[in-house]
C-alpha positions as CSV (number, residue, x, y, z in Angstrom):
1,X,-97.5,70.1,-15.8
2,X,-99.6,70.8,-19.1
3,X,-99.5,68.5,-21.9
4,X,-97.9,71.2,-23.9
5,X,-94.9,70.8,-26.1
6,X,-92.1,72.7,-25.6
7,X,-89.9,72.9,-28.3
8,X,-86.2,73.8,-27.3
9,X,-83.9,75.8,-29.3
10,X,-81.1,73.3,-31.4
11,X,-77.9,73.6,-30.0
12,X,-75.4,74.3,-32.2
13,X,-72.5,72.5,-32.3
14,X,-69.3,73.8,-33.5
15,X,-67.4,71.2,-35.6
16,X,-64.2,70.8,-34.4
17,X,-61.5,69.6,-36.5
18,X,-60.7,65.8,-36.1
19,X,-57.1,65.8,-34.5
20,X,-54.4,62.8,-35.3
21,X,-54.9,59.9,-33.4
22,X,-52.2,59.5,-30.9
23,X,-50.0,56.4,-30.6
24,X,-50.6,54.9,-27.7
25,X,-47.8,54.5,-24.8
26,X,-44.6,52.6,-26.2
27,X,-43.7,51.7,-22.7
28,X,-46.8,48.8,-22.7
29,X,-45.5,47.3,-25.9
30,X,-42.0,47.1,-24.9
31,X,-42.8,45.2,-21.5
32,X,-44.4,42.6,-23.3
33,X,-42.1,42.3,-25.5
34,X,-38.9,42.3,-22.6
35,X,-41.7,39.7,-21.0
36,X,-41.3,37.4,-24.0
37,X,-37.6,37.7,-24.0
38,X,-37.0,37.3,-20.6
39,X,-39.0,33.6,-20.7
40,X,-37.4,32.7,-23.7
41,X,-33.6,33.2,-22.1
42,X,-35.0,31.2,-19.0
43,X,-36.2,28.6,-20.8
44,X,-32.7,28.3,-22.6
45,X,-30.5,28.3,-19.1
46,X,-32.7,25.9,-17.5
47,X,-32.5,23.4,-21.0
48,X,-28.2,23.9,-20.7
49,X,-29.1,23.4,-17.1
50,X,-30.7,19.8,-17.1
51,X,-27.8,19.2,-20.5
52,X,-24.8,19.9,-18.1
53,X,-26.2,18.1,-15.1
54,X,-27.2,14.8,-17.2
55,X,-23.8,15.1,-19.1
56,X,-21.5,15.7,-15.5
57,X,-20.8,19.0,-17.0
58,X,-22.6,21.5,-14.5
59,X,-19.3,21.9,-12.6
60,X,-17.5,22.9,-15.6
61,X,-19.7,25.6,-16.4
62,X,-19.7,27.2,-13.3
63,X,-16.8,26.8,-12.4
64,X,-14.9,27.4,-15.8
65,X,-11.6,28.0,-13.8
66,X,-11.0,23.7,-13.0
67,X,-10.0,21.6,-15.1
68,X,-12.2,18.6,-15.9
69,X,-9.5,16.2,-15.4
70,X,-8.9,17.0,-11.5
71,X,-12.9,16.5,-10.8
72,X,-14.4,13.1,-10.1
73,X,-16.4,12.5,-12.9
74,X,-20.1,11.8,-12.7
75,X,-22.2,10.1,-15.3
76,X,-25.8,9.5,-16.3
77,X,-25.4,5.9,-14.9
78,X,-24.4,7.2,-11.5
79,X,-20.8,5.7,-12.1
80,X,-18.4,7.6,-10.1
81,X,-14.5,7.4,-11.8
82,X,-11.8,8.9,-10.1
83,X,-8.4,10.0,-12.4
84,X,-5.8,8.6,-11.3
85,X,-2.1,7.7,-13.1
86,X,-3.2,9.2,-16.0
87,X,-6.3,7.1,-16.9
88,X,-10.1,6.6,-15.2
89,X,-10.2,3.8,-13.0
90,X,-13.8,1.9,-13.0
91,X,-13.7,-1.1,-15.4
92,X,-10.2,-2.8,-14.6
93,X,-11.0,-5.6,-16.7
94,X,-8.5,-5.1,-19.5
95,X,-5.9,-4.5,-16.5
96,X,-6.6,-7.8,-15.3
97,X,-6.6,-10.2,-18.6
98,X,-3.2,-9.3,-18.7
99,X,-2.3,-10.0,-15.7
100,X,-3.9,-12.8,-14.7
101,X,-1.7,-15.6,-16.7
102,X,1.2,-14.0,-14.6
103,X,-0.5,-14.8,-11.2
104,X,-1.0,-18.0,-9.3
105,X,-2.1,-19.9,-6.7
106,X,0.2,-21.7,-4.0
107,X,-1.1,-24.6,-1.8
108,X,1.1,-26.0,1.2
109,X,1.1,-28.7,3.2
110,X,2.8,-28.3,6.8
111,X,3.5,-31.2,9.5
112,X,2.6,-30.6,12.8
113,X,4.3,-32.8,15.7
114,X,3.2,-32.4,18.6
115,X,2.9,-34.6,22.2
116,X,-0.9,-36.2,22.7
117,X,-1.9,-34.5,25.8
118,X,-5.6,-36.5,26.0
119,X,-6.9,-38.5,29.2
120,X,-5.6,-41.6,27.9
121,X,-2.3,-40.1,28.3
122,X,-2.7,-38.3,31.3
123,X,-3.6,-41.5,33.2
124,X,-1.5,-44.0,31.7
125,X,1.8,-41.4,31.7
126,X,2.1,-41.8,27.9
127,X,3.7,-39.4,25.8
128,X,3.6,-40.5,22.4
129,X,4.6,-37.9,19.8
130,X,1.4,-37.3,17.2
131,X,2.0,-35.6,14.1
132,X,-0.8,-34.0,11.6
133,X,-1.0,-32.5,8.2
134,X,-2.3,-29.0,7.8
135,X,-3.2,-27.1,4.6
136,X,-2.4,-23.5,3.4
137,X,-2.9,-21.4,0.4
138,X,-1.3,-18.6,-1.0
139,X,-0.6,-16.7,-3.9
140,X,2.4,-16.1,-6.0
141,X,3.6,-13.8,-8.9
142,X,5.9,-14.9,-11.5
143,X,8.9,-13.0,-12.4
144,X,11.3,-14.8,-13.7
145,X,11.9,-18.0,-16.1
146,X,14.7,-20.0,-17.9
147,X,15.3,-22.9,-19.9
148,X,14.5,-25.6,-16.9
149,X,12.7,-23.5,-14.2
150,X,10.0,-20.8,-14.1
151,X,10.4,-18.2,-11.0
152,X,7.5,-17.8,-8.5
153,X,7.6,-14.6,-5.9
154,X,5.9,-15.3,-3.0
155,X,5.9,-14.4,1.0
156,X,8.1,-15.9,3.0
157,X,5.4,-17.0,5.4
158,X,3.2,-18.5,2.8
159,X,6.0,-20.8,2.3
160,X,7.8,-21.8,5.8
161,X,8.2,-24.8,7.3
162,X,6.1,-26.6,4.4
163,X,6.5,-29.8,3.4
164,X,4.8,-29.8,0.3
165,X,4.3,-27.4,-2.4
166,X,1.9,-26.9,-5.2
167,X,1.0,-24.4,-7.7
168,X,-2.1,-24.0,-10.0
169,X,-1.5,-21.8,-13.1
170,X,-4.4,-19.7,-15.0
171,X,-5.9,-23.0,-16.6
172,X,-6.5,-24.5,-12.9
173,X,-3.7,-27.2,-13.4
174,X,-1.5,-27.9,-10.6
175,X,2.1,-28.9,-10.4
176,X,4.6,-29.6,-7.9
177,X,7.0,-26.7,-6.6
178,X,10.6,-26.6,-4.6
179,X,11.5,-23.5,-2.6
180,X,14.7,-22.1,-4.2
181,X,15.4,-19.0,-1.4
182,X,14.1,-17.1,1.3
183,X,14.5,-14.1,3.2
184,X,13.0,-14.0,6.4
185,X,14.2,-10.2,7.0
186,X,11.7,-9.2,4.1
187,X,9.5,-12.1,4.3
188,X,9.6,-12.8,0.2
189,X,10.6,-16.9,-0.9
190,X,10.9,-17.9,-4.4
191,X,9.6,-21.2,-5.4
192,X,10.5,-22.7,-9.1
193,X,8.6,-25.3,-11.3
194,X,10.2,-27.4,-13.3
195,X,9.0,-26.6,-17.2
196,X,9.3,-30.1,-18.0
197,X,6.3,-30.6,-16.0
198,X,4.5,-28.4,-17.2
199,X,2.1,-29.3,-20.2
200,X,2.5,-27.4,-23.0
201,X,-0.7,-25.7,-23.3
202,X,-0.2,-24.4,-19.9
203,X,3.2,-23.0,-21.1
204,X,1.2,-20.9,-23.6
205,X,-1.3,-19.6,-21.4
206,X,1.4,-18.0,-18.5
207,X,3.2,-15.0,-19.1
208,X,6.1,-13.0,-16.8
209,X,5.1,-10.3,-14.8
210,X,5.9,-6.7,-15.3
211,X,7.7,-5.3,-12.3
212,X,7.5,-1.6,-11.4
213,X,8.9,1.0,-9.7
214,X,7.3,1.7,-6.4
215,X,9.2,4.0,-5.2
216,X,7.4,6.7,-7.7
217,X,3.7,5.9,-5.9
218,X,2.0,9.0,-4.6
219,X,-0.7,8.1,-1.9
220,X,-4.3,8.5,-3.3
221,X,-2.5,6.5,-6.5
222,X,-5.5,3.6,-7.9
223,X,-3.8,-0.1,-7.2
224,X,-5.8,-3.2,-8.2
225,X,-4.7,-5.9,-5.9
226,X,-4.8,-10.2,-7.0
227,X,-5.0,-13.1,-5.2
228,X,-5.8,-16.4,-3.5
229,X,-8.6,-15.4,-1.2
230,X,-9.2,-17.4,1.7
231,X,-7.8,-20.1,-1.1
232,X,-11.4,-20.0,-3.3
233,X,-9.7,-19.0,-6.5
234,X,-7.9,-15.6,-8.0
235,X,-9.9,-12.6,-7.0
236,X,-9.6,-9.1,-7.9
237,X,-10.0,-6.2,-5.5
238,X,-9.1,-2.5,-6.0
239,X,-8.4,0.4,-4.2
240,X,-5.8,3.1,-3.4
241,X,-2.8,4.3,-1.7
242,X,-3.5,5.0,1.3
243,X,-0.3,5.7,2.9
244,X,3.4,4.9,2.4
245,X,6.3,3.4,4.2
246,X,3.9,2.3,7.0
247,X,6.1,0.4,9.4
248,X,4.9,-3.3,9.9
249,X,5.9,-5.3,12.4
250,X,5.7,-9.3,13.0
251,X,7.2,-12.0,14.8
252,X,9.9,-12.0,12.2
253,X,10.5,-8.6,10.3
254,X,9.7,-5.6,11.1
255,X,9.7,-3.6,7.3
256,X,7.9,-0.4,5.7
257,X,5.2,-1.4,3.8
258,X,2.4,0.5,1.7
259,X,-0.8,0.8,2.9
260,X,-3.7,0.0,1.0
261,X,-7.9,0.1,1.2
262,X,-8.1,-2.7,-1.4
263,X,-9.2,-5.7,0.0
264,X,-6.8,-8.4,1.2
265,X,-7.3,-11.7,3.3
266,X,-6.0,-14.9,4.2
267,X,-4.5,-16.8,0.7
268,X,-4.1,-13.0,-0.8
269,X,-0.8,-13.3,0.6
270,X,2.3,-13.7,-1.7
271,X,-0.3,-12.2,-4.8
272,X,0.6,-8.9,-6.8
273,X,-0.5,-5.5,-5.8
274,X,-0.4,-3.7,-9.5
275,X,-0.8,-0.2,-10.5
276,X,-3.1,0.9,-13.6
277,X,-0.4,0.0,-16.1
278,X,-0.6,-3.6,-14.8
279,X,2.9,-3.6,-13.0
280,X,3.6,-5.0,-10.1
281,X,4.7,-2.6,-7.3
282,X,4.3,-4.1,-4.3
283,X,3.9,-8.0,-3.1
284,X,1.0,-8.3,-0.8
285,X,1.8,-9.6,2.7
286,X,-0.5,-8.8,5.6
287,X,-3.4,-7.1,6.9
288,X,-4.4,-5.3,10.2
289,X,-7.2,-6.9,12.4
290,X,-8.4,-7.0,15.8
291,X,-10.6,-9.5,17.6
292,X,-13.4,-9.1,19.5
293,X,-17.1,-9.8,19.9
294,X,-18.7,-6.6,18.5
295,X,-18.6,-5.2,14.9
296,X,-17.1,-2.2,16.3
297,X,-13.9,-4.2,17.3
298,X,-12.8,-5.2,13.5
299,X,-10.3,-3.1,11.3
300,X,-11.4,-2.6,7.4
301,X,-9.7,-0.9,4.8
302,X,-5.8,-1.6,6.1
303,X,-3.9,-3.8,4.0
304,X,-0.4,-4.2,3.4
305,X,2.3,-4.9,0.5
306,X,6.1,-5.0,0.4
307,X,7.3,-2.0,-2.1
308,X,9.0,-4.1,-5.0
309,X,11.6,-1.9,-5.5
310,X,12.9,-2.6,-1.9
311,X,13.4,-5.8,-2.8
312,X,14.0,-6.2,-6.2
313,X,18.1,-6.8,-6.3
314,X,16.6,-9.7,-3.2
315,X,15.2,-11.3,-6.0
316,X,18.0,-11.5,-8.0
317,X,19.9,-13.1,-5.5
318,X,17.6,-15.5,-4.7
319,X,17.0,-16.5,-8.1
320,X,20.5,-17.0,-8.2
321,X,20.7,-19.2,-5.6
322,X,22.3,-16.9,-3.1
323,X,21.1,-17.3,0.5
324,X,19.6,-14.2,2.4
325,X,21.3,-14.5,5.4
326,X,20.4,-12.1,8.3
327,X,22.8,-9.5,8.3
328,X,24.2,-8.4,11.2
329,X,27.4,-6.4,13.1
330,X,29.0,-9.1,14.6
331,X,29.4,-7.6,18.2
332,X,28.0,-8.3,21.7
333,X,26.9,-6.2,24.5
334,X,23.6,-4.7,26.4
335,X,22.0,-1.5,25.9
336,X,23.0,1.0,28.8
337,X,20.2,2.3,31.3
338,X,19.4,4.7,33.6
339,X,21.4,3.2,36.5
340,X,24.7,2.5,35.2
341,X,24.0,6.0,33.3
342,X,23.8,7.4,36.5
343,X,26.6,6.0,37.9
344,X,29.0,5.0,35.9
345,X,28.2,8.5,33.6
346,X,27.7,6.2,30.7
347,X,26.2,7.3,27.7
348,X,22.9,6.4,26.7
349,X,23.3,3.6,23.4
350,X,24.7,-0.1,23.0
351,X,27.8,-1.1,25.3
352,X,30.3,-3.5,23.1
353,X,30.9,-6.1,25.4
354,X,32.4,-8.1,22.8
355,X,33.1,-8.6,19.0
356,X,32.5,-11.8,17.3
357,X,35.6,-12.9,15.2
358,X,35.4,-13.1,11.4
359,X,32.4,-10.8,11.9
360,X,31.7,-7.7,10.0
361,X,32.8,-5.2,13.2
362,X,35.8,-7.1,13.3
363,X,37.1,-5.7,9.9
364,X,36.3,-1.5,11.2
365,X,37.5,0.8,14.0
366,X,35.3,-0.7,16.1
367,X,36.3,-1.5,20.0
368,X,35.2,-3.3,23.0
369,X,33.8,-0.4,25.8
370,X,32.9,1.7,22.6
371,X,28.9,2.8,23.4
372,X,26.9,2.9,19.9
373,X,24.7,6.3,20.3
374,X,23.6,6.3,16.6
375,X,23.2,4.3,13.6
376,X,22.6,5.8,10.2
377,X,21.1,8.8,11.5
378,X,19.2,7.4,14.4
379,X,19.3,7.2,17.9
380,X,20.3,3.9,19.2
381,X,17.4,3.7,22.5
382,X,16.9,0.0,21.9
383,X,18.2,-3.1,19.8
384,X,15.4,-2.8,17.9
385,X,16.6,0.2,16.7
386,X,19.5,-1.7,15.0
387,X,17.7,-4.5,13.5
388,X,15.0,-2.1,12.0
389,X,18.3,-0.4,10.0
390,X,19.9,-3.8,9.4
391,X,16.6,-5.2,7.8
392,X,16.5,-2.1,5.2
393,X,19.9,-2.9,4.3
394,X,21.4,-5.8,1.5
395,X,24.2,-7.5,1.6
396,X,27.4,-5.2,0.3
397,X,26.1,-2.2,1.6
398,X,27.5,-0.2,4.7
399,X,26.3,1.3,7.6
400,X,27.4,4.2,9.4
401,X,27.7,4.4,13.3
402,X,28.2,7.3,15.8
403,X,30.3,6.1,18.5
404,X,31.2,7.4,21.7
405,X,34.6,6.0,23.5
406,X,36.7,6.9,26.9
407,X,39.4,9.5,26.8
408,X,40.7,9.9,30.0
409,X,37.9,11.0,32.0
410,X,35.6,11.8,29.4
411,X,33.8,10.4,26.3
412,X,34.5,11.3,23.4
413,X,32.5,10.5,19.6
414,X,34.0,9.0,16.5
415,X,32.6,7.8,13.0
416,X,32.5,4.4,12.2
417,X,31.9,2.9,8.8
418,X,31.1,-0.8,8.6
419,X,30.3,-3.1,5.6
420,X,27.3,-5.8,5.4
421,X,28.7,-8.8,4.0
């Protein structure tokens, strides 16, 4: 190739005329933008997010529908309160400083005799009676006063057989204390304190308990319950309902009861079980347990009170000095079974052998060889089916029977209305 220049011919270029610059897409500006938005609105649901949760309000918002009243309410300080009667249940404090002046605590002294069984004894052929002192503690409500007495409610069993009796008031002073009535059918005793015993300044300091209506509870209600604890002092406990008219049976009553999860031991017997308002409705009286070696084997969570409105005219009487005494039918007799069902045809119920004179049968239509197949509504298959009724019953009130008698060679059934007195 020579070193010669070659010049090339300019290219013309044509001017073209400058066209508008075009706007470039919307559709990239408005994604950032929707971007921006989108975080911002996220940023605001999870801020009422954490609010609502910290506040016990998430449910509320999401669920717009239930009302905050009907939820268990959560707070920041991971105190659970559950509504119940109206108000929150958690710090029962105020409850109890009202309470508290109306409750005490019953100690009872009980003599044991008994016959020394020991080697001594066994060799030498002696049988000296022995007697000993035992302790026992309780607790008691009081519901009544006058010009000479105030009026304790306890359990029958926290007071029986005692020889001794002595109550401590809210300012830990003791005084002595008589038994004025009991009823072992409902297992309730009143025991009075003179007020001329009593100082003054522990006058000021009691107060009269409040007694409600029981009869109104609805299981899952809050109850607080108070008492003499294993005899260390007033203790508070609380819990619910946790069932009603639970029938409770003992050596000497068998009575519907309420059923609590608030705690109650030994000494807690005879004490108040109270509602939110601070009224008594129920007296409490026992608890279930079982023995045994394992953990497994004991019962928690079951306590037990008398309803006060069962017994509450009891009271009265009692106060008054009337005696509770057992009611019963005034008749004899034996329960039929299956062989003199079978052959005599009998019908199945409580033969009247016999009708004790000056007794309450004696006064109706009653008759010996009359079979008692029902008593208020119930079928009579055992005695106990009698005494059950009897025990729900005071005294004045009547009981109605379903009776069956001979007719010729048949039984036939009759009504029979008979009064408790």
């Amino acid at each position: 190739m020579s070193d010669k220049t070659i010049k090339e011919k300019p290219v013309e270029i044509e001017k073209v005329e400058e066209t508008p610059k075009a706007d470039k897409p919307k559709k990239h500006r408005n994604l950032g933008y929707k971007i921006i938005i989108v975080l911002l609105l996220l940023t605001i649901v999870a801020g009422a997010g954490v609010w609502a949760y910290t506040t016990g309000k998430l449910d509320f918002i999401f669920n717009p529908t239930t009302s905050k009243e009907e939820k268990v309410k959560i707070q920041h300080t991971d105190t659970i309160t559950v509504k119940t009667d109206g108000v929150y249940i958690t710090d029962v404090s105020e409850v109890v400083d009202e309470v508290m002046p109306s409750i005490v605590a019953i100690t009872s002294k009980t003599v044991i005799n008994s016959v020394n069984s020991g080697l001594f004894d066994f060799f030498f052929g002696s049988n000296t009676p022995r007697s000993y002192t035992t302790e026992g503690a309780g607790s008691g409500v009081i519901v009544a006063e006058d010009d000479e007495n105030l009026y304790i409610l306890t359990n029958n069993h926290v007071v029986k057989d005692t020889s001794e009796l002595s109550v401590k008031f809210i300012d830990d002073k003791s005084y002595d204390a008589t038994i004025k009535g009991v009823s072992k059918r409902k297992d309730i005793a009143i025991v009075t304190v003179s007020k001329n015993s009593i100082e003054n300044e522990t006058l000021s300091k009691i107060k009269i308990a409040t007694l409600g209506d029981s009869t109104k509870l609805k299981v899952g209600n809050g109850v607080i319950a108070i008492g003499n604890a294993l005899g260390y002092g007033q203790s508070v406990t609380i819990g619910v309902v946790s069932a009603l008219n639970r029938e409770v049976t003992t050596e000497d009553y068998t009575q519907e009861m309420i059923q609590t999860d608030a705690a109650i031991n030994g000494g807690n017997s005879g004490g108040a079980l109270l509602n939110s308002k601070g009224e008594v409705i129920g007296i409490n009286s026992a608890k279930y347990s079982q023995s045994g070696t394992s953990t497994s084997a004991s019962i928690e969570g079951m306590g037990f009170a008398i309803p006060i409105s069962d017994v509450t005219e009891l009271i009265v009487s009692l106060i008054k000095g009337e005696d509770d005494k057992e009611l019963t039918l005034g008749i004899e007799g034996y329960m039929t079974n299956s062989g003199n069902i079978a052959s005599y045809r009998l019908p199945e119920g409580f033969y009247v052998s016999a009708i004790t004179p000056g007794g309450n049968a004696e006064k109706s239509d009653l008759e010996i060889g009359n079979i008692i197949t029902e008593i208020e509504g119930n079928k009579v298959t055992s005695l106990e089916t009698i005494r059950k009724v009897l025990n729900k019953k005071q005294h004045g009130d009547t009981v109605t029977l379903k009776v069956k008698y001979a007719s010729r060679n048949e039984y036939k059934e009759k009504e029979i209305v008979i009064t408790l007195q």
